[in-house]
C-alpha positions as CSV (number, residue, x, y, z in Angstrom):
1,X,99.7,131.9,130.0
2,X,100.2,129.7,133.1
3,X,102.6,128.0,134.4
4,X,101.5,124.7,133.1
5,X,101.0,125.6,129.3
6,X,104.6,126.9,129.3
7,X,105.8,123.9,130.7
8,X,104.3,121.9,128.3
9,X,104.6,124.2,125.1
10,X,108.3,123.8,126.2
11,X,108.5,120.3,126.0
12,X,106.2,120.4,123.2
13,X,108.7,122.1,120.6
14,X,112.1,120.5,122.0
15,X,111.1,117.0,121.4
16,X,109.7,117.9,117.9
17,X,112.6,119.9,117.4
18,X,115.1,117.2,118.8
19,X,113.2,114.7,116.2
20,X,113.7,116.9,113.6
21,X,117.1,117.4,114.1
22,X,117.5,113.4,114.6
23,X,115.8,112.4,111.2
24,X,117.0,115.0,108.9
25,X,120.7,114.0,109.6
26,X,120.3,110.3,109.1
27,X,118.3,111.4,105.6
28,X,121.2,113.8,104.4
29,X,123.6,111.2,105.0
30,X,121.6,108.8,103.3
31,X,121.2,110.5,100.2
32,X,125.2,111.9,100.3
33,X,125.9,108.2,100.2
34,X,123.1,107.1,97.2
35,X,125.0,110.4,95.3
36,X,128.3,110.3,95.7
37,X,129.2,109.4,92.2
38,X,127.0,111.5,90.6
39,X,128.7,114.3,92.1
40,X,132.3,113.2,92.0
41,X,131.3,112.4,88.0
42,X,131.3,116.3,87.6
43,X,134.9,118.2,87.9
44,X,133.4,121.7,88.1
45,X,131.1,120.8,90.7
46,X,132.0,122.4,94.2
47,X,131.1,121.9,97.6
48,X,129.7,124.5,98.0
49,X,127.0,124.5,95.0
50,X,126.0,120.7,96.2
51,X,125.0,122.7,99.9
52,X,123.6,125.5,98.5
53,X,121.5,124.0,95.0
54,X,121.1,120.9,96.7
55,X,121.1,120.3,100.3
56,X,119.8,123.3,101.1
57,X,116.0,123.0,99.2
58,X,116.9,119.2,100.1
59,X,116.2,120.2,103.9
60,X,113.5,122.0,103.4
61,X,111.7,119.5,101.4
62,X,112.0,116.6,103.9
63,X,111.9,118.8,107.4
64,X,108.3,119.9,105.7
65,X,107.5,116.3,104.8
66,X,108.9,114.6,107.9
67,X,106.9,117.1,109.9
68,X,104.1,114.8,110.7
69,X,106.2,111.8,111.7
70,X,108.3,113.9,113.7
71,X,105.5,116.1,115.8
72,X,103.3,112.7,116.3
73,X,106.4,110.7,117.8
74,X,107.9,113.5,119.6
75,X,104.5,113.7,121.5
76,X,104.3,110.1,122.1
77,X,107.3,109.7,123.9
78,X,107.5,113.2,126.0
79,X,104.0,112.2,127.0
80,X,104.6,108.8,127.4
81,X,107.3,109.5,129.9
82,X,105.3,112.4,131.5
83,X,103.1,109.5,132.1
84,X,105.1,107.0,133.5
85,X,107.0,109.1,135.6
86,X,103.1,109.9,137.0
87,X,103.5,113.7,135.7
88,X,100.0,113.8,134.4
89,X,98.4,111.9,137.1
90,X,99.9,114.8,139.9
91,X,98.5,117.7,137.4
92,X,95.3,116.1,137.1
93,X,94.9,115.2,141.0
94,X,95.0,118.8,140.8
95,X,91.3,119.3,138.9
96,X,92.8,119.8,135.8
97,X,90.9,118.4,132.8
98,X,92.2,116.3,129.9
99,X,90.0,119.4,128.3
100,X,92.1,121.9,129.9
101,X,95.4,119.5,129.7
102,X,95.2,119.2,126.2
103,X,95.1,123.5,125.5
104,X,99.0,123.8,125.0
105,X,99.4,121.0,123.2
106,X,96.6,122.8,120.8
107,X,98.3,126.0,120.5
108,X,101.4,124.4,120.1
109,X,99.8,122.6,117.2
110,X,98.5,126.4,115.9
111,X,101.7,127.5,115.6
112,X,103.2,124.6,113.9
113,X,100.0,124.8,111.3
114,X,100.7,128.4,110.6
115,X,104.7,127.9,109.9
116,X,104.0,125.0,107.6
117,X,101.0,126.4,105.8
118,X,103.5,129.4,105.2
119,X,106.0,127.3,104.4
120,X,104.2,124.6,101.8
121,X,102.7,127.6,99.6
122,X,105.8,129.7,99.6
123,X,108.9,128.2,100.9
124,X,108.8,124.9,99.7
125,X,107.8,125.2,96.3
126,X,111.0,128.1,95.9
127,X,112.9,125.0,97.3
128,X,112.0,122.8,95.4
129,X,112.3,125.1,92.3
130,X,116.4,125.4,92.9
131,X,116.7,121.7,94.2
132,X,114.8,120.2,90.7
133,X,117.1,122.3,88.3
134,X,120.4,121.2,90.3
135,X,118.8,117.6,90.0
136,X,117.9,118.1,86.1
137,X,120.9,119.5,85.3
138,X,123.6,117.4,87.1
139,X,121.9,114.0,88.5
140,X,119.4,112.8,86.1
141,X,119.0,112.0,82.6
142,X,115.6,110.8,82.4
143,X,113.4,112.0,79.7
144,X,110.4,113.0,81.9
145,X,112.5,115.5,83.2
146,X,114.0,116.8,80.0
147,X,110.5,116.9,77.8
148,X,111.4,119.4,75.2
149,X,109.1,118.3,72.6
150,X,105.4,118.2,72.2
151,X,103.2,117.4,69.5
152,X,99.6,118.1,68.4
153,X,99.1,120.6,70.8
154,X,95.1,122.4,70.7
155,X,95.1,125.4,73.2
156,X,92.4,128.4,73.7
157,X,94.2,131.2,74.3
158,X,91.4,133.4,76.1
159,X,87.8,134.2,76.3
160,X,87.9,136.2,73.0
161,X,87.5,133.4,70.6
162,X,91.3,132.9,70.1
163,X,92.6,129.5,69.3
164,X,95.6,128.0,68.2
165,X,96.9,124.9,67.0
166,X,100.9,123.2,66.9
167,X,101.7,120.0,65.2
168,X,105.0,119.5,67.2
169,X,107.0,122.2,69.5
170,X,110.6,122.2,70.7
171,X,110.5,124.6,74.2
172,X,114.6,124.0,73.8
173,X,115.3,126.3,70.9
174,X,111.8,127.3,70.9
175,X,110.6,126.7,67.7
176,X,107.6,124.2,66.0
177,X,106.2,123.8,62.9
178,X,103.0,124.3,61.4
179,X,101.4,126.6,63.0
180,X,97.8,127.9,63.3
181,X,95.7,130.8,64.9
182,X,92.0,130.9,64.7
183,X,90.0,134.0,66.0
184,X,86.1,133.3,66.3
185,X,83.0,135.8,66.7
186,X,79.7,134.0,67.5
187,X,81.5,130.7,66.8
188,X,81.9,132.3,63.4
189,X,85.2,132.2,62.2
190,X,86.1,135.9,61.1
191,X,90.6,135.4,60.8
192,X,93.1,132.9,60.8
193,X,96.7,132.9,60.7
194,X,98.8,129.3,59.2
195,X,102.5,129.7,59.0
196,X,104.5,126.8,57.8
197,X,107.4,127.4,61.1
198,X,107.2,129.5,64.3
199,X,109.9,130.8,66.9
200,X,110.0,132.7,70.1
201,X,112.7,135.6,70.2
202,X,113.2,138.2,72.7
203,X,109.3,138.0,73.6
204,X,108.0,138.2,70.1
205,X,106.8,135.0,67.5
206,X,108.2,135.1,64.0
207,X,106.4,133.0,61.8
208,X,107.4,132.0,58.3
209,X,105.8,131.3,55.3
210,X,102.6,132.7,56.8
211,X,99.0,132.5,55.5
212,X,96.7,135.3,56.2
213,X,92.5,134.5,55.8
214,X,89.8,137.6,56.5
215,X,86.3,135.7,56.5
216,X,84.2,138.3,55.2
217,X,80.2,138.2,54.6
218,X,80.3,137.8,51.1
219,X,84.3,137.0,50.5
220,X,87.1,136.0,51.9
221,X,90.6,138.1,51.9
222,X,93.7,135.8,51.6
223,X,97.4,137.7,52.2
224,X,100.7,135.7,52.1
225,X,104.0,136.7,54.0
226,X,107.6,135.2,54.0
227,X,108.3,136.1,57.5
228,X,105.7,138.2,60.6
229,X,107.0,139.0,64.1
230,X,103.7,139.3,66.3
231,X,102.9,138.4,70.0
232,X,100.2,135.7,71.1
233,X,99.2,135.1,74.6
234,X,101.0,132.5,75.2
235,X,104.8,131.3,76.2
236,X,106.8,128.2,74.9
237,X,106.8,126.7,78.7
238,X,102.6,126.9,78.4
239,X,102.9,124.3,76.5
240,X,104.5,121.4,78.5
241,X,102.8,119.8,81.3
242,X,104.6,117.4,83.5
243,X,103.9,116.8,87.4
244,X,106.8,118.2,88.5
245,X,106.5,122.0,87.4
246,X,103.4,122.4,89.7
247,X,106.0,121.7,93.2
248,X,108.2,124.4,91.5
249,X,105.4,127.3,91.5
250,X,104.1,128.8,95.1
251,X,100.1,128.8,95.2
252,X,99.2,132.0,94.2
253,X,101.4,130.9,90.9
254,X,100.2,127.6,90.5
255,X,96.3,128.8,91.1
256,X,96.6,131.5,88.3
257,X,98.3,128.7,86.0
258,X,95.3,126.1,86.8
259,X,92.7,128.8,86.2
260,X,94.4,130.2,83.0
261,X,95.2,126.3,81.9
262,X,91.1,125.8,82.4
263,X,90.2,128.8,79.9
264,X,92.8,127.2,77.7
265,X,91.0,123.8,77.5
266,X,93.6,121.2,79.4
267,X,91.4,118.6,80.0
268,X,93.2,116.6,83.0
269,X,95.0,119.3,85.8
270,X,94.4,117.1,89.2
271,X,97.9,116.5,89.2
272,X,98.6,120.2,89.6
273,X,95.2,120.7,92.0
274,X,96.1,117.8,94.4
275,X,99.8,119.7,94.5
276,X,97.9,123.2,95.7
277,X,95.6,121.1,97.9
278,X,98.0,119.0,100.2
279,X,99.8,122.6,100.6
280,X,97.1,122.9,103.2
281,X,95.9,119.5,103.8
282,X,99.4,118.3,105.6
283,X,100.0,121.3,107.9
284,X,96.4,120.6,109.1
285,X,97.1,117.2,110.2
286,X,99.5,118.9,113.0
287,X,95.9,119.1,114.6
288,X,95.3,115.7,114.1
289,X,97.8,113.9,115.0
290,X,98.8,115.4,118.1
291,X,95.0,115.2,119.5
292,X,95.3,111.6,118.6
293,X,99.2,111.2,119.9
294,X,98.0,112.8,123.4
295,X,94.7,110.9,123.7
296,X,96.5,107.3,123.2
297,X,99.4,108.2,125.5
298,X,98.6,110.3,128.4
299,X,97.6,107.2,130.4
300,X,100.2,105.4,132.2
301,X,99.9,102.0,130.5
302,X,101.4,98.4,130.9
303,X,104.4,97.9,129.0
304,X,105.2,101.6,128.8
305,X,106.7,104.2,126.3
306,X,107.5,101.2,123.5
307,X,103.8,99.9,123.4
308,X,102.5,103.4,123.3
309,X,105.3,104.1,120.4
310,X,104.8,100.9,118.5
311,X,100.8,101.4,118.2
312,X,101.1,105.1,117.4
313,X,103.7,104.8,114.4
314,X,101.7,102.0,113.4
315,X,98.7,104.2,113.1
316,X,100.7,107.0,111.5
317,X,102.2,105.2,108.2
318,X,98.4,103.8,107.6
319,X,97.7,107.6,107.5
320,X,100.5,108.2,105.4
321,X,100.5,105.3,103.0
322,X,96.8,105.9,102.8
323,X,97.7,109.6,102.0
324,X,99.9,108.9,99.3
325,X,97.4,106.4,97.6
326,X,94.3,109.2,97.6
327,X,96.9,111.3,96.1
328,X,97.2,109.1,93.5
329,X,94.0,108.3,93.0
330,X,93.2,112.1,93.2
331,X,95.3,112.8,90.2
332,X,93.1,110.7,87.6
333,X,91.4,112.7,85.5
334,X,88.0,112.0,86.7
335,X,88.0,112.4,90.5
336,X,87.5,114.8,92.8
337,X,90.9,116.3,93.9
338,X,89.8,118.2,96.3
339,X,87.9,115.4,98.3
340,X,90.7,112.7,97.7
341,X,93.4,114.8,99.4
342,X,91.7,115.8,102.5
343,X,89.9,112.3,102.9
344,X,92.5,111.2,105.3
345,X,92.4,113.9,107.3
346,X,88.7,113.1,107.6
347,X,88.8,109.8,108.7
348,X,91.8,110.7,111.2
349,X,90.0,113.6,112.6
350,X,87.1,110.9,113.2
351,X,89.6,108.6,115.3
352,X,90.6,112.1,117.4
353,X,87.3,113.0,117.9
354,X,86.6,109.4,119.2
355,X,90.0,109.3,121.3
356,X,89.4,112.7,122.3
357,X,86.1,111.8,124.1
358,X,86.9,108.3,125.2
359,X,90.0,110.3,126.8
360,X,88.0,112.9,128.5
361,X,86.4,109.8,130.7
């Protein structure tokens, strides 16, 4: 590596670093002061379990989502000042490229992809896993955060023909009431199970005042229990689905939970697909945005650092309010997740292509 990518892979990762640093303070201590109360209004909570169930998945969280603000204004104004103190114009005197002067800037923007890519599948989600318990537990009382109760659930277990159905289930003390399991052959049903109340216990179901029904060719076989212990392919927690859960599981978890929910017949899961989507979507606009922050700043412009700044922030909340939105929009049950979540970084890469070549002149 030559002189010249070192020098600017250095400057590169102190000013996102130093921007990181800058904006995650000002957030802590903007959330210590909105919380406060909350966590003098319980005795038994110390210090030190605020840090480490709190602040600690709370850092994470926002260093991962602040990561595009802070790379693309960190590059604006080292590069903004490398251009007014006429930096670039003495390197490319020297017949070097905005091709070739862009390269560590690139492989900067490699290495920040392939820490947050890591990070958003694995790190994050384990994060966010401690950090929404502590928040459950101690600083909300809102019921979408407490559902415990379902009703009129309709589920397929497998591929086998297994089916089951719940008029209401409590995950709290795990326990519903009537209950049904329907095994099919050939869309024939061939045994079914009804129990009047079922509970989870140490891995096992017990269902009482149960029903037993053989479908035979030419009869049927009916048995009746007081109480069965038996295991189904299934856990109280499969039946509850809120937003939330799916920033709590990494992405190998949360793909086998989509896949298995699919076989199970949940109709609407684009919540949970745009969650394992953006996982990759966001550390790839590290590409992006620093193609776009170098292009619009590397030129020594009239009125400096501040009109360079003001027109690339500018640029960057369209991208993220206009991220959030296809979020949204992604989550509906009829869209295409996939599509919605990276369409911003479509359109943006667009405006970096364009900037890249109108640079290159």
């Amino acid at each position: 590596m030559k002189l010249l990518d070192k020098y600017l892979l250095k400057k590169y990762f102190s000013a996102f670093i130093f921007t990181v640093m800058l904006l995650i303070p000002i957030a802590v201590a903007i959330d210590v002061s909105e919380k406060m109360s909350k966590f003098l209004a319980h005795e038994n909570l110390s210090t030190y379990t605020i840090i480490k169930e709190w602040y600690v998945g709370f850092v994470i969280f926002y260093t991962n989502m602040f990561m595009p603000l802070a790379l693309f204004i960190s590059i604006v104004l080292f590069v903004s000042k490398m251009a007014k103190q006429t930096e670039i114009i003495a390197i490319t005197s020297g017949g070097i490229s905005f091709t070739r002067f862009l390269r560590p800037f690139i492989i900067g923007s490699i290495i920040i992809f392939a820490i947050a890519f890591y990070a958003n599948h694995f790190i994050v989600p384990e994060a966010n896993r401690v950090k929404e318990a502590f928040f459950r537990k101690y600083l909300t009382r809102d019921a979408k955060y407490r559902k415990t109760y379902v009703q009129n659930i309709n589920m397929q277990l497998n591929d086998n023909g297994d089916y089951i159905y719940i008029k209401d289930f409590n995950t709290k003390n795990k326990s519903g009431t009537y209950f049904s399991f329907e095994h099919y052959e050939n869309l024939k049903l061939k045994y079914k199970i009804t129990a009047r109340k079922i509970t989870f216990k140490d891995s096992l179901y017990q269902l009482k005042t149960v029903r037993k029904r053989w479908v035979l060719k030419d009869k049927d076989i009916i048995k009746k229990e007081k109480l069965m212990d038996t295991i189904f392919d299934f856990k109280p927690s499969d039946l509850v689905y809120v937003d939330y859960l799916a920033m709590e599981m990494n992405s190998i978890d949360l793909y086998k939970h989509i896949k298995k929910s699919e076989k199970r017949g949940i109709k609407n899961l684009n919540s949970y697909r745009v969650e394992l989507h953006k996982r990759t979507s966001l550390p790839f606009s590290a590409f992006i945005l620093t193609i776009i922050a170098v292009a619009l700043t590397h030129k020594k412009k009239r009125g400096g650092t501040g009109v360079n700044l003001a027109f690339g922030v500018s640029l960057l909340f369209i991208y993220v309010f206009f991220m959030k939105v296809t979020e949204v929009l992604g989550a509906s049950a009829t869209s295409n997740a996939l599509l919605l979540v990276w369409v911003p970084n479509i359109l943006y890469s667009l405006i970096a292509i364009y900037l890249y070549y109108h640079a290159r002149k």
